[in-house]
KOLVORO-880423 format. One record per atom (N, C-alpha, C): residue in one letter; x, y, z. Coordinates in steps of 0.02 Angstrom, whole numbers, plus 32768, in hexadecimal, padded with zeros to 4 digits. Atoms other than C-alpha are relative to their C-alpha. Layout:
N
AXYZ;...
***
This chain:
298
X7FD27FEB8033;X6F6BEAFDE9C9;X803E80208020;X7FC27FD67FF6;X7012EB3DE9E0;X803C801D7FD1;X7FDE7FD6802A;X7095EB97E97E;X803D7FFF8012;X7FB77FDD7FD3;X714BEBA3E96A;X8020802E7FB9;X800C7FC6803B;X7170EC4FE928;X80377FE57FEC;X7FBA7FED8024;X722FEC3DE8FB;X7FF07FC87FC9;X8000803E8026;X71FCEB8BE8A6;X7FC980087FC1;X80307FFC802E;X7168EBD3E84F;X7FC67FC27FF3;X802B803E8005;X70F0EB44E87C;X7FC780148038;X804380087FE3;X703FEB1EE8B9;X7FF37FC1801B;X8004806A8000;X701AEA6EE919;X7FC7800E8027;X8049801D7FE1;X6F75EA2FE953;X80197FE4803C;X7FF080207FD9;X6F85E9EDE9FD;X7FB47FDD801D;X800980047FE0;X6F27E97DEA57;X7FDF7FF4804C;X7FE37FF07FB7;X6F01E9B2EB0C;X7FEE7FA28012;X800280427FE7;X6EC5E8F4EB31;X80317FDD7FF7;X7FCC802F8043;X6F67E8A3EAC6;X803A801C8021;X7FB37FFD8012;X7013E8C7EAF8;X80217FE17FC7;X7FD380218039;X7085E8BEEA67;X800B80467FCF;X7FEA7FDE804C;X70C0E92FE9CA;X7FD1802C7FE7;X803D7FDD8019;X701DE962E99C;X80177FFE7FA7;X7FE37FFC803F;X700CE983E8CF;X800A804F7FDB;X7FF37FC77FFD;X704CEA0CE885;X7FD0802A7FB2;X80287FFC8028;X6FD1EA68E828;X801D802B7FBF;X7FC37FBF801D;X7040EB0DE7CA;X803E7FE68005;X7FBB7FE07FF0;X70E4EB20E7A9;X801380317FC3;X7FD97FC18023;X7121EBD6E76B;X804780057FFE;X7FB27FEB800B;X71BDEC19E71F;X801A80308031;X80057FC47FE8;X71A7ECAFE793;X7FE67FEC8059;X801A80187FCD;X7195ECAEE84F;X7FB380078000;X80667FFF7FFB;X70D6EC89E892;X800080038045;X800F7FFB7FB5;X70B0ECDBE93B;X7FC880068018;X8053800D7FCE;X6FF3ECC6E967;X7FCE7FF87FAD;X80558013804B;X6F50EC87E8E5;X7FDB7FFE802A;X803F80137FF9;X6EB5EC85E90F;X7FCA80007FCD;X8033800A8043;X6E1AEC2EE8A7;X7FD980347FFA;X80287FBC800F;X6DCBECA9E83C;X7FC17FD87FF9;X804780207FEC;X6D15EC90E86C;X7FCC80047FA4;X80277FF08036;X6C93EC63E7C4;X803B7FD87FCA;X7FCD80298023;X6D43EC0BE784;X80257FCB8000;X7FCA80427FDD;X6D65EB52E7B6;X803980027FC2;X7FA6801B8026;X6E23EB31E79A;X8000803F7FF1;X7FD37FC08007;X6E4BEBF5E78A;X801A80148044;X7FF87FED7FE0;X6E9BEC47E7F6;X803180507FF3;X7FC77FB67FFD;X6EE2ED01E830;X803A7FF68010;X7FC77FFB7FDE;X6F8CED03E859;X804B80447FFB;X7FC97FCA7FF0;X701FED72E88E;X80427FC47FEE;X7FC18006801D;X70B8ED49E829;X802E801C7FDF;X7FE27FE38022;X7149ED7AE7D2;X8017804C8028;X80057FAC7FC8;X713DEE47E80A;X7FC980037FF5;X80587FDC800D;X7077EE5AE7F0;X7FD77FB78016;X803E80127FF6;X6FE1EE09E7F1;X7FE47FD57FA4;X801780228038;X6F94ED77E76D;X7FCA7FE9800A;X804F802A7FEE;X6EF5ED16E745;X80257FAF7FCF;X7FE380328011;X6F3CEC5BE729;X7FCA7FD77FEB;X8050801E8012;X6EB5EBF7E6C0;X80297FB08016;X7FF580407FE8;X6EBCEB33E6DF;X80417FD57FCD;X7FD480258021;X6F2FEB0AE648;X804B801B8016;X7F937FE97FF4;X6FCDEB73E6AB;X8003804A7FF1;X80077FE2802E;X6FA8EC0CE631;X7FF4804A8025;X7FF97FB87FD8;X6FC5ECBDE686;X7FF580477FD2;X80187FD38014;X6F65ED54E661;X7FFD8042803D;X7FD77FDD7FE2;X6FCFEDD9E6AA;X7FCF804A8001;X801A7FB88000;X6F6AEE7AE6F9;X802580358012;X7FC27FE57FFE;X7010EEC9E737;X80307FF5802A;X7FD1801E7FE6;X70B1EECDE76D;X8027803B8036;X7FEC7FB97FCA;X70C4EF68E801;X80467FFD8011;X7FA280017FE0;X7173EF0FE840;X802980147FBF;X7FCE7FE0802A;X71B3EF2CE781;X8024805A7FF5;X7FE27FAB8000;X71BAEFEAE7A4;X803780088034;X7FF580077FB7;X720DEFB6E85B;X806980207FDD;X7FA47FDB8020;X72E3F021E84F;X80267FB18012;X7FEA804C7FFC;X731FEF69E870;X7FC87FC57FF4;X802980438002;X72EDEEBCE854;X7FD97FEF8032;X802A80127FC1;X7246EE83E8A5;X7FD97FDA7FE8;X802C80408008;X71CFEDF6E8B2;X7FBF80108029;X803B7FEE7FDA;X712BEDE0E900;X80147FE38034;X7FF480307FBE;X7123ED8AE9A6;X7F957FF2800A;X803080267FE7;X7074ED6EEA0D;X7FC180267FDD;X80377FE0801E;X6FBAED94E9D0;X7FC47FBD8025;X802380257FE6;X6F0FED5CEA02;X7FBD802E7FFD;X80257FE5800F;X6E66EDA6E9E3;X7FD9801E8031;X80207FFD7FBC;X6DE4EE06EA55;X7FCD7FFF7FEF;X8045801C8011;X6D36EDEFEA63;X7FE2800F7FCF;X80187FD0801A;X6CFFEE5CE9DF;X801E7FCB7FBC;X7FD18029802B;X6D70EDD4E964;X802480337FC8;X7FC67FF08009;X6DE8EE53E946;X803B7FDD8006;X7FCA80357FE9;X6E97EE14E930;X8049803E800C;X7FCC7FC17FE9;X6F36EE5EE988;X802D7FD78005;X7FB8801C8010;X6FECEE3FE971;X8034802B8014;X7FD27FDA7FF3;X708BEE7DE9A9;X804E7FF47FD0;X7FBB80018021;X7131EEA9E94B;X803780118027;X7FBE7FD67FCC;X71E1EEB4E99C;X80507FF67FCD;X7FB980028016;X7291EEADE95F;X80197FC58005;X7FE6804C7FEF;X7303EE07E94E;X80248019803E;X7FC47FEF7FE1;X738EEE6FE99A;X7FE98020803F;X7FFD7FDB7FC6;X73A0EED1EA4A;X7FDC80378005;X80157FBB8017;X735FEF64EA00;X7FBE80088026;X80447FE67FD9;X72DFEFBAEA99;X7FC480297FD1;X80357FDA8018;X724EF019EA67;X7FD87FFD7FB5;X7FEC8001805F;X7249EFE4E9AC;X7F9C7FD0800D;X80408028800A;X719BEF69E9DE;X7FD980048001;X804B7FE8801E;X70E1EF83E9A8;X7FCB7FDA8011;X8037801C7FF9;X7032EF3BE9E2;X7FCF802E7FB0;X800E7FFA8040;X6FE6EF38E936;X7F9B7FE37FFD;X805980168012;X6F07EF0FE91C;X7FE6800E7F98;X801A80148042;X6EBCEEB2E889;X7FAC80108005;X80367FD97FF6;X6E16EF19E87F;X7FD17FBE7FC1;X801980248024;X6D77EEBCE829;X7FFE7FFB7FAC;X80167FDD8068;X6D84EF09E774;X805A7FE07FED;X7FBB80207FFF;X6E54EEB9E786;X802080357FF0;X7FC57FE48001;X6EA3EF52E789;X801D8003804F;X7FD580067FC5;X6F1FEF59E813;X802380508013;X7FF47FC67FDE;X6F4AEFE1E88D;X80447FFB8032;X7FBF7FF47FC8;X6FE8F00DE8F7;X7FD38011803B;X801F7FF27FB3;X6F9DF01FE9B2;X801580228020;X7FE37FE87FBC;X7023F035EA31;X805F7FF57FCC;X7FC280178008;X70D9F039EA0B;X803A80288029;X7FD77FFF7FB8;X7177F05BEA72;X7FFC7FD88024;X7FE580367FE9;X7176EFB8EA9F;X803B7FE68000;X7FB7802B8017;X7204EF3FEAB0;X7FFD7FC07FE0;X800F8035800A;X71C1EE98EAA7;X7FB47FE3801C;X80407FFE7FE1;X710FEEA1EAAB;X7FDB7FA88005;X802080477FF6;X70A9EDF1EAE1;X7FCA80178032;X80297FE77FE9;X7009EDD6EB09;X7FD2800A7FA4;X801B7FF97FB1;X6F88EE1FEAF0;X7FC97FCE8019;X803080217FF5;X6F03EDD4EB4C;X7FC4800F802B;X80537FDE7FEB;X6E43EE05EB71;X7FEB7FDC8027;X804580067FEA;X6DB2EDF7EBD9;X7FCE800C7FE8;X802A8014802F;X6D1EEDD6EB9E;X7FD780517FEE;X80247FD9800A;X6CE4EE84EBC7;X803780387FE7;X7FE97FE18042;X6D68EEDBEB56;X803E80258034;X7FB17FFF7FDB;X6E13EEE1EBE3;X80257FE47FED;X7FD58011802C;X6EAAEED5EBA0;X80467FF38027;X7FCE7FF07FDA;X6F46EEA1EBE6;X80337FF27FCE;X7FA580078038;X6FF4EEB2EB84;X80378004802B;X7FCD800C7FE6;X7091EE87EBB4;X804B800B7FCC;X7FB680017FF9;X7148EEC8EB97;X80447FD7801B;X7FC980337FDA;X71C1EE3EEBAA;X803380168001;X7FB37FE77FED;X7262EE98EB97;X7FF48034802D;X80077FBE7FC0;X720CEF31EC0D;X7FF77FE08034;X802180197FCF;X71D0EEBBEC86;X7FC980168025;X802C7FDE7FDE;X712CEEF6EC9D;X7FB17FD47FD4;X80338000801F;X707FEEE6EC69;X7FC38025800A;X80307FC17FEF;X6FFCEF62EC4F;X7FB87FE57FEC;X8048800E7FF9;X6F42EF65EC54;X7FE280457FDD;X80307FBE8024;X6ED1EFD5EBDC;X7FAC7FDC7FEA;X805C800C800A;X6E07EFD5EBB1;X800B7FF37FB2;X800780198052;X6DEDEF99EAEB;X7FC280367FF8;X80547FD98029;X6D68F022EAAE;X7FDD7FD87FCC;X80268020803D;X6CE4EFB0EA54;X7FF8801A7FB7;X80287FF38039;X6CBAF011E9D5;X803380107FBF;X7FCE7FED8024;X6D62F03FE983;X80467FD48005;X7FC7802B7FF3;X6DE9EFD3E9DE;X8038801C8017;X7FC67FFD7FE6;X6E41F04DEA25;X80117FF0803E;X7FEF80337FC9;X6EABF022EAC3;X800480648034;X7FF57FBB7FD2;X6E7BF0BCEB66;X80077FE18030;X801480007FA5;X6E9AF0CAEC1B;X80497FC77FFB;X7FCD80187FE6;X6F46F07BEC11;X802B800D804E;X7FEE80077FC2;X6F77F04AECC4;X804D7FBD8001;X7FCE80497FF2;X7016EFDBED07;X7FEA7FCD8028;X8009802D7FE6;X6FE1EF3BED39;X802A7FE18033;X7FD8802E7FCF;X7079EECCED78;X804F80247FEF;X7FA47FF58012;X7141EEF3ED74;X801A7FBC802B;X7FCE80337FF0;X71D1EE78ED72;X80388016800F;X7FCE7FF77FEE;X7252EE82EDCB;X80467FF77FC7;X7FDA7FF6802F;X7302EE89ED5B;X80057FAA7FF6;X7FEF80537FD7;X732AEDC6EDB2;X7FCE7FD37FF4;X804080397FEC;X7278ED7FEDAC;X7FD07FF27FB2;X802180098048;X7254ED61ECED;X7FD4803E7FE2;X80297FE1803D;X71ECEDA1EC5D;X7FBF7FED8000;X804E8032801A;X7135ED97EC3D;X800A801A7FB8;X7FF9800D803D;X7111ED4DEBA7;X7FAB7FFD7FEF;X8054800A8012;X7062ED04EB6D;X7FE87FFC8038;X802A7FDB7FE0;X6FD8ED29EBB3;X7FAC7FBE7FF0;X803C8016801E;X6F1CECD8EBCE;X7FDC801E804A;X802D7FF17FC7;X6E84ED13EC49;X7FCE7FB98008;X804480297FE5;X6E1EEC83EC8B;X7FB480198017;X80577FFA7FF3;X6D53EC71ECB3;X800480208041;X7FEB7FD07FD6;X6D93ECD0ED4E;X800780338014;X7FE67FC88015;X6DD9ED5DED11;X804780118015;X7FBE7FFF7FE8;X6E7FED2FED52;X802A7FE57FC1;X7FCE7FE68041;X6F22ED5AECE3;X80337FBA8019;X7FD980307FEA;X6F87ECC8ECCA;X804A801C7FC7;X7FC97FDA801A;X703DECFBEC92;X80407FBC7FFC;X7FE080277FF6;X70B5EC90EC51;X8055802A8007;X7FDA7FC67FE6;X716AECC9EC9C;X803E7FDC7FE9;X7FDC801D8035;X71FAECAEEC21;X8052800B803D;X7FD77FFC7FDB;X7296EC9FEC73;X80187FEA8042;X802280017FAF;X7250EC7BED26;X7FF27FAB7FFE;X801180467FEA;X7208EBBAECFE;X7FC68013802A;X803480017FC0;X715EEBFCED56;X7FD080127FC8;X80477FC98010;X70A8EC34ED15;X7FD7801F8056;X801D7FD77FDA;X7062ECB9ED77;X7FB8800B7FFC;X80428014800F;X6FACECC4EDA0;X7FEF8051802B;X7FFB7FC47FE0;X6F76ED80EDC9;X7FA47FFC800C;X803B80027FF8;X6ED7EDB0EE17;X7FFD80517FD8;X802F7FC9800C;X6E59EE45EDC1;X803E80438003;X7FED7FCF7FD4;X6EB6EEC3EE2C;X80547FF18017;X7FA68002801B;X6F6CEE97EE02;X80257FE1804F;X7FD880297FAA;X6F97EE20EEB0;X80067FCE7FE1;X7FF6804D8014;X6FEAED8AEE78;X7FE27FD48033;X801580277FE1;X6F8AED03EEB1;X802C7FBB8005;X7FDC80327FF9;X6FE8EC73EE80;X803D7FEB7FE5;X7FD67FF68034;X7093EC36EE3C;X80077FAA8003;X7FF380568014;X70ACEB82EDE4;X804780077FE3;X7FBA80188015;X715CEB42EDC8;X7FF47FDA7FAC;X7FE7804D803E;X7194EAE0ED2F;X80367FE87FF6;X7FBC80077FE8;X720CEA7DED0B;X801780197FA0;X7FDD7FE18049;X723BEAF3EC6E;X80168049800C;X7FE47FCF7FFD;X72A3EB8EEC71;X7FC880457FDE;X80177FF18038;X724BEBEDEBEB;X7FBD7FFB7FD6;X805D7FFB800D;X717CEBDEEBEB;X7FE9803F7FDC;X801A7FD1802C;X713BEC4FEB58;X7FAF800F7FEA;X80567FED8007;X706DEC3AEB5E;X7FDE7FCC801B;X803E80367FE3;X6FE2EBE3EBC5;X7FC680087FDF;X80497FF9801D;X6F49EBADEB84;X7FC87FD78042;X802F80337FD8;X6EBEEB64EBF6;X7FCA7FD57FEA;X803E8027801C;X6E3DEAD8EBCA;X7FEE7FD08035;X8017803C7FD8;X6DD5EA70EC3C;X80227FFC8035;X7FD380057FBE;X6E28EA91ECCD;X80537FE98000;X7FA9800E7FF5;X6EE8EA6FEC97;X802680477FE8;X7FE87FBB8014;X6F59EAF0EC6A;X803C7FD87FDB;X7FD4800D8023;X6FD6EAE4EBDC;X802D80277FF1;X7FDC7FD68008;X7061EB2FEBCA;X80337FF27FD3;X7FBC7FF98031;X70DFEB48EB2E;X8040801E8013;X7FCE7FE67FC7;X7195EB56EB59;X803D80117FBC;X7FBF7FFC8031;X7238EB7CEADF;X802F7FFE8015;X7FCD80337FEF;X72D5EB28EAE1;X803980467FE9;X7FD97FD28029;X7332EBBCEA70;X802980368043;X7FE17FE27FE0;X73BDEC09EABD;X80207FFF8053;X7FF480147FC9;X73D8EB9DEB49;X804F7FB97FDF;X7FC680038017;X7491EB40EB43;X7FC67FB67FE5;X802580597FFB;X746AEA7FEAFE;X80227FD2803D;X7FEE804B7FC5;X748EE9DFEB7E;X803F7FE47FCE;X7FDF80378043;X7525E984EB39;X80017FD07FFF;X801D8032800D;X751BE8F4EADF;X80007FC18033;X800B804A7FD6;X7535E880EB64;X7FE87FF58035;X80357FFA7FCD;X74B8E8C1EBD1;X7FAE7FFA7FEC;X80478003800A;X7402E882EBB3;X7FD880407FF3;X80137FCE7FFA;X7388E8F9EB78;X7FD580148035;X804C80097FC2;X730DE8D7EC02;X801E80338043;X7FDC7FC27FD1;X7397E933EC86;X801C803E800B;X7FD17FB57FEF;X73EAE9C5ECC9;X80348003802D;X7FC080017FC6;X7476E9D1ED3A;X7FD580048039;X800B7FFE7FCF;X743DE9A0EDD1;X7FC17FCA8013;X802780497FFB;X73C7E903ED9F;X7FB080357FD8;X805A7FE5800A;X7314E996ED82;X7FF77FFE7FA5;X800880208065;X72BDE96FECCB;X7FFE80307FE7;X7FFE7FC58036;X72CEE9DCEC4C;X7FDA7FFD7FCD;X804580128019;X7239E9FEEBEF;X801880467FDC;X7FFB7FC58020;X7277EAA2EB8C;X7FFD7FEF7FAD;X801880128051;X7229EABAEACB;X7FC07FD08008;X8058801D8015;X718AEA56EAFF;X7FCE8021801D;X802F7FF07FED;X70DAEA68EB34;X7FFB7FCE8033;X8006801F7FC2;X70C5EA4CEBE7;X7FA37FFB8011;X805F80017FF3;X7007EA23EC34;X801D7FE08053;X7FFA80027FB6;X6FDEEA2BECF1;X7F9A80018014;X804F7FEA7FF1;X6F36EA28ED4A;X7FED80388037;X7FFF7FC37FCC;X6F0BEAB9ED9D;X7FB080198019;X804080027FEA;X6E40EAAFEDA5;X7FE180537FD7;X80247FBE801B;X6E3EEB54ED3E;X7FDC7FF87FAD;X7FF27FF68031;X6DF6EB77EC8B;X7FFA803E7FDF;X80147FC38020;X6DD8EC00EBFD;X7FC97FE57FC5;X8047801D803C;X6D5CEC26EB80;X802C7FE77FB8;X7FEA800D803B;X6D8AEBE5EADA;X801580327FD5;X7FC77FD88021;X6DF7EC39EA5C;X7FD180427FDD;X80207FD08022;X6D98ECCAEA02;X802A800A7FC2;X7FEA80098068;X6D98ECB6E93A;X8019804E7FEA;X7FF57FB88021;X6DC5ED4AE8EA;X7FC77FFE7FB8;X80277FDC8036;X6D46EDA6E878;X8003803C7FBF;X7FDF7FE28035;X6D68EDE4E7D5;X7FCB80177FD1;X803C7FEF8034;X6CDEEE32E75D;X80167FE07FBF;X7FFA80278043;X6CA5EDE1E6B4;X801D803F7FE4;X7FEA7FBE802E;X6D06EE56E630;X805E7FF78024;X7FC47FF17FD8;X6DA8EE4CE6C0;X803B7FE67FE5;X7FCA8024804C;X6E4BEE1EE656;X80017FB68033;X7FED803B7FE2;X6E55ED60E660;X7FBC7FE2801D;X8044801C7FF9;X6D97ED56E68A;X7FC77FFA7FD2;X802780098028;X6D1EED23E60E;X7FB1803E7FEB;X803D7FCB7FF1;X6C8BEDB9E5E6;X7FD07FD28017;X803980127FFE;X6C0DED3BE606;X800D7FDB8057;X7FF9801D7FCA;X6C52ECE6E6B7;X7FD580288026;X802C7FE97FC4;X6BD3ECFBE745;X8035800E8041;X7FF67FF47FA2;X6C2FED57E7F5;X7FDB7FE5801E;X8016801C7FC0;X6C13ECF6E886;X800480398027;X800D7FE47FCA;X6BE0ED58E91D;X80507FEE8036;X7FD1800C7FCF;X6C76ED65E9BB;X7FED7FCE800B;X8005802C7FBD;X6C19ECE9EA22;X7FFE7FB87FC2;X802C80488028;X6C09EC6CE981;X80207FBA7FFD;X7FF280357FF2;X6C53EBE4E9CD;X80387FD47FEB;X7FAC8010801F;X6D14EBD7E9AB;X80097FBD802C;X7FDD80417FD0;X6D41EB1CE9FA;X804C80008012;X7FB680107FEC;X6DFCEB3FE9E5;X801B80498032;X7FE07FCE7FB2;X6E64EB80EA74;X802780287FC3;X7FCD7FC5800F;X6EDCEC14EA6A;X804F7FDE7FF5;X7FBB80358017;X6F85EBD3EA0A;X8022802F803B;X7FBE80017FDE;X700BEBB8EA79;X804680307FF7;
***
């Protein structure tokens, strides 16, 4: 699955198929991360608009809130992604320049929603380990930090700094941990994903040929990576889209795939109690481990 927030769409991809994929959503309102709510084929959680929804299969949004509508400027969601526990977490930031204004936000099981962390800028991310490590990332701070998930409540302790970016050397953006436990970082600005070990030593760095890489996902040993085209000049018209000055392809606004021999575990559903707005009193919760097939949207 992948997502494009400004476009407000959902598309199925894939990974065997190159091509278009189909597009499953499309909102009036941006859409920055879903994941399937477990006990609900064809629902899903998602971070849109400024808050947090439960999207049933006919489109139909049952709004649990909207944290960015309180935000002193205009704000949207951006990245989200669940942790083992099928909690769901989301971040809010500003359209505009405006520092400090951005929020890591958690969709708790009963669907009320909590403010976490804020004094962000442009929070992305986050993304777990299986045993409840958290890593978040600041793309306009250039950094990304590392905190423990307390099981039992969800809050976020023991915040440590993981990685810093230089002013020159891009943004991290999305985020995924492989069967490893190695942080794969996609690096917006830069044309690279970064591959960190445990203990914050970059292990590896992959090129692309896209300016602007915004989230890796891993499956089966390939790695995928979503890229955005927005805010880069266009080619003019009488230059192919396939180039760039200088003959190298230009692949910016798609989903790239590489083989890299790594994977991750599968996406983790989000869990919502019967009674939860948008969940039926009588729906049975699935368990964390209950066997989500779809990856982490793009």
């Amino acid at each position: 699955m992948t997502v494009d927030i400004l476009d407000g769409t959902l598309t199925a991809l894939d990974p065997a198929t190159p091509g278009d994929g189909a597009v499953l959503l499309r909102l009036d309102v941006p859409l920055g991360a879903v994941a399937p709510l477990a006990g609900l084929p064809g629902h899903w959680l998602a971070a849109a608009g400024t808050g947090a929804a439960v999207i049933a299969p006919d489109g139909s949004l049952t709004w649990l809130a909207h944290p960015g509508a309180a935000d002193p400027v205009r704000s949207r969601v951006n990245d989200g992604c669940c942790d083992p526990s099928g909690r769901f977490w989301f971040g809010t930031m500003p359209y505009g320049p405006e520092r400090g204004l951005g929020r890591l936000h958690r969709v708790d099981h009963d669907g009320s929603v909590t403010t976490v962390l804020d004094g962000l800028t442009i929070p992305n991310g986050p993304a777990f380990t299986a045993d409840g490590t958290v890593y978040l990332a600041d793309s306009a701070e250039g950094r990304i930090d590392r905190f423990r998930a307390d099981p039992d409540d969800g809050r976020l302790l023991d915040r440590t700094a993981f990685a810093a970016f230089a002013p020159d050397a891009g943004s991290p953006d999305g985020m995924t941990v492989d069967d490893d436990g190695q942080l794969w970082v996609a690096v917006w600005g830069a044309g690279a994903v970064h591959r960190y070990a445990p203990d914050g030593t970059l292990t590896a760095v992959l090129p692309l040929p896209a300016v602007q890489p915004t989230s890796p996902a891993l499956v089966n040993g390939t790695l995928f990576v979503a890229t955005a085209a927005i805010g880069l000049t266009p080619l003019p018209d009488d230059r192919p889209d396939e180039t760039r000055p200088g003959g190298a392809p230009r692949h910016d606004g798609r989903v790239l795939a590489a083989e890299v021999g790594a994977s991750a575990p599968p996406a983790r559903p989000a869990i919502l109690h019967p009674g939860a707005p948008g969940v039926p009193s009588t729906t049975i919760a699935a368990r964390p481990s209950g066997g989500a097939t779809q990856r982490e949207a793009l």
